[in-house]
ZAMIMI-141018 format. One record per residue (C-alpha): z, x, y. Coordinates in pm, 1 decimal, always signed. Last residue first. Example, Ala and Ser with C-alpha at 12.3 -4.5 7.8 and 13.67 -1.06 7.14 Angstrom:
// residues 2
Z->+714.0; X->+1367.0; Y->-106.0
Z->+780.0; X->+1230.0; Y->-450.0
This chain:
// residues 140
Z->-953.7; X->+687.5; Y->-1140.5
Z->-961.4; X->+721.6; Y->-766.7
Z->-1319.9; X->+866.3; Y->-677.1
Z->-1414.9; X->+576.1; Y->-361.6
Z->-1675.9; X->+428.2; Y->-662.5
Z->-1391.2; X->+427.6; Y->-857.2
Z->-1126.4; X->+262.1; Y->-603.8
Z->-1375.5; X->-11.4; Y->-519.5
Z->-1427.2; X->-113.1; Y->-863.3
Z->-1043.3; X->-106.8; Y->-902.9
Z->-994.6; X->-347.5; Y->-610.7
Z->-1245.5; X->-550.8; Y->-726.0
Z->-1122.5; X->-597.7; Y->-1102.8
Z->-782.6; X->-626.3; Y->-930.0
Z->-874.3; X->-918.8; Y->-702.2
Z->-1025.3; X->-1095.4; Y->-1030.1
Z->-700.8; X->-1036.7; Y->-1251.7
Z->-514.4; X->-1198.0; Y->-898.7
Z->-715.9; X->-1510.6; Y->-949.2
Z->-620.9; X->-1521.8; Y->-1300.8
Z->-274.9; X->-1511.4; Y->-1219.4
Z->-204.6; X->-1746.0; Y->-949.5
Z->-266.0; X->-1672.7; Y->-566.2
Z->-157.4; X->-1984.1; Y->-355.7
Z->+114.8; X->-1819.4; Y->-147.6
Z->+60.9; X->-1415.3; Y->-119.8
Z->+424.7; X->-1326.8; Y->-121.2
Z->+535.4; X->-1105.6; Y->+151.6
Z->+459.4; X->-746.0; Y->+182.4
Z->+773.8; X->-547.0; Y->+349.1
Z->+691.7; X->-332.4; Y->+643.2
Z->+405.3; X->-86.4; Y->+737.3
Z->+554.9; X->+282.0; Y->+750.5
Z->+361.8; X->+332.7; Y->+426.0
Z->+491.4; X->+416.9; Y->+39.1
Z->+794.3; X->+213.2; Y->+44.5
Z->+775.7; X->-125.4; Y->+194.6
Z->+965.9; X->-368.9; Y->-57.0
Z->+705.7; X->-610.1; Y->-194.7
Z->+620.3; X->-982.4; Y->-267.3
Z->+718.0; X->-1216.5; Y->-534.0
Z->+379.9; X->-1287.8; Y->-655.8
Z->+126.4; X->-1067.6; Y->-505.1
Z->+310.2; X->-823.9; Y->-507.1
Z->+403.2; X->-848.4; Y->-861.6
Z->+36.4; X->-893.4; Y->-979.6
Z->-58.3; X->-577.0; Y->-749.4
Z->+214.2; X->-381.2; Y->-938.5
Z->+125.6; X->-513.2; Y->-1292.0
Z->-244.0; X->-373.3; Y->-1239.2
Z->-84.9; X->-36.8; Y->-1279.1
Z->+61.1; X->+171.7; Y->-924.9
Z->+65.1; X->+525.8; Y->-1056.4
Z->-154.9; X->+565.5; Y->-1333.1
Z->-374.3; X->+284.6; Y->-1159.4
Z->-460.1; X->+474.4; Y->-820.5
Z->-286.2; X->+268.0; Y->-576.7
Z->-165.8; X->+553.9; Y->-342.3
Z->-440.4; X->+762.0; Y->-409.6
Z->-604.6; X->+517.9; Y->-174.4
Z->-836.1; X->+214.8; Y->-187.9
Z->-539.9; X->-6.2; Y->-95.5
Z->-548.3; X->+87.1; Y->+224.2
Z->-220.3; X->-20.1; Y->+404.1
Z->-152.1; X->-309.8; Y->+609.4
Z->-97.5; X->-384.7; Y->+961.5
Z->-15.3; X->-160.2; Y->+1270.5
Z->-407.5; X->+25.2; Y->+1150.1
Z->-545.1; X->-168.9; Y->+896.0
Z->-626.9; X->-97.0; Y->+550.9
Z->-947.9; X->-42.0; Y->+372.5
Z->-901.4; X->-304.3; Y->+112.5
Z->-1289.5; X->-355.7; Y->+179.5
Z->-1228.9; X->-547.9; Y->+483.2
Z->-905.4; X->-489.4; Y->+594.9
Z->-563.7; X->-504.9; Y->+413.6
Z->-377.2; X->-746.3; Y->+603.1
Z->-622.3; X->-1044.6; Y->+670.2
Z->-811.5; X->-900.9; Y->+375.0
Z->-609.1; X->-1034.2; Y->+142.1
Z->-622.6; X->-1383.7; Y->+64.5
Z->-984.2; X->-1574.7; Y->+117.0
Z->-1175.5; X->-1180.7; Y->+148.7
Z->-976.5; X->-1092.2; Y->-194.1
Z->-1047.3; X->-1363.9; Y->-359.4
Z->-1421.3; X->-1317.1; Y->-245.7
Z->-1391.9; X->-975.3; Y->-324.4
Z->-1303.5; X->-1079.6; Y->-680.8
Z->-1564.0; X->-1334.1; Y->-771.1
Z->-1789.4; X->-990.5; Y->-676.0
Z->-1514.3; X->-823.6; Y->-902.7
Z->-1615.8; X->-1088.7; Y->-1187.9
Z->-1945.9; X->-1081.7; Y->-1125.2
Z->-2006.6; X->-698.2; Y->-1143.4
Z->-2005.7; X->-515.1; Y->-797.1
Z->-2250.0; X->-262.9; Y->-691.3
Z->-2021.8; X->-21.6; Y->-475.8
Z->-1892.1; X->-17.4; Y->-186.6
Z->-1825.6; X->+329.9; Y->-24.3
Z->-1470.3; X->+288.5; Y->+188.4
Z->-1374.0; X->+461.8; Y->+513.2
Z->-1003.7; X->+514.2; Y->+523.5
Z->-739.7; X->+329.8; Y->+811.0
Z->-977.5; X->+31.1; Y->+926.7
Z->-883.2; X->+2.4; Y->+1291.7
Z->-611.9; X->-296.8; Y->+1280.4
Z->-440.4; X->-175.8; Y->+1569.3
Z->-641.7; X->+41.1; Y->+1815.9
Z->-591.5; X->+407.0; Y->+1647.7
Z->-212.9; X->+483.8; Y->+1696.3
Z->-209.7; X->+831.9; Y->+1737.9
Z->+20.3; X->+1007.6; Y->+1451.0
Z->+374.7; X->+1015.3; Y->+1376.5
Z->+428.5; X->+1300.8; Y->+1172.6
Z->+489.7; X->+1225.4; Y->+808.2
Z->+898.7; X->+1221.0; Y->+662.0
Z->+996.9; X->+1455.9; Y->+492.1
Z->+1092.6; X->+1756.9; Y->+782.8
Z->+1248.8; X->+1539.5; Y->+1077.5
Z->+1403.4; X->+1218.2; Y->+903.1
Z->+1488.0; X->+1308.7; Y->+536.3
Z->+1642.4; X->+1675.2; Y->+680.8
Z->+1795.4; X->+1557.3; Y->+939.6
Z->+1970.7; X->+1286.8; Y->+676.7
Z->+2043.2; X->+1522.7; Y->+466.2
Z->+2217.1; X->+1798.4; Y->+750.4
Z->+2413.2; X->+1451.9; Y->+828.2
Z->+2492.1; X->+1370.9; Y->+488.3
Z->+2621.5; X->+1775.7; Y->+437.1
Z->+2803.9; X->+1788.6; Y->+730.8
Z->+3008.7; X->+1459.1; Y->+631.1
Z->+3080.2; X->+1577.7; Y->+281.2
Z->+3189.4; X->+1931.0; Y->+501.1
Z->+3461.2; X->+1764.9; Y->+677.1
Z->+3573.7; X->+1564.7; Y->+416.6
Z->+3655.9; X->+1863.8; Y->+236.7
Z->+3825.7; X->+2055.0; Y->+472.6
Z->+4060.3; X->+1753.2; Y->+535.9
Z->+4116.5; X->+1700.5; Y->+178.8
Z->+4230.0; X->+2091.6; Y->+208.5
């Protein structure tokens, strides 16, 4: 009986673990050339703050997520995406990333280290342009 049971425990994980790999997982796709930008972004008019902002973002971001936070293909992922839309991923998240770094978990792109250098205020002003971008891209 233990027997029968540990038999079908184990064909249950593996059935799970087919099931995780082949059918939730995304299809792999064609590698565009690495560091393509991943999602076209409209930019706005910026205020001063997110024009402050970009430039933050241009000094300590961009490197990974592309010009415009548009991603890079093999690097980074878009921040103007769905993804990152506030009710899901709040101004806290970016703060924490930025700050202690981040666990991959959305994109197939590897753990974010810690932005070194990048205190608080600057980070407020990364948001604000992040943000503007995401509205004018229709993420609300």
């Amino acid at each position: 009986m233990a027997r029968n049971i540990i038999v079908a425990v184990t064909a249950i994980a593996v059935a799970a673990i087919l099931i995780w790999r082949f059918a939730l997982q995304p299809e792999p796709r064609e590698m565009a050339s690495a560091g393509a930008a991943l999602v076209e972004v409209t930019v706005p008019e910026l205020s001063a703050e997110a024009s402050s902002g970009e430039a933050l973002f241009n000094a300590n971001c961009a490197s990974c997520h592309g010009t415009n936070a548009a991603g890079q293909d093999g690097v980074a992922p878009p921040l103007v995406h769905i993804i990152y839309e506030p009710n899901h991923h709040g101004d806290a998240a970016f703060h924490i990333a930025a700050q202690r770094g981040v666990r991959a978990h959305h994109w197939p792109f590897g753990d974010m280290p810690p932005v070194k250098g990048v205190g608080g205020d600057d980070i407020d002003k990364i948001v604000t342009y992040v943000r503007a971008l995401q509205r004018a891209n229709g993420i609300h």
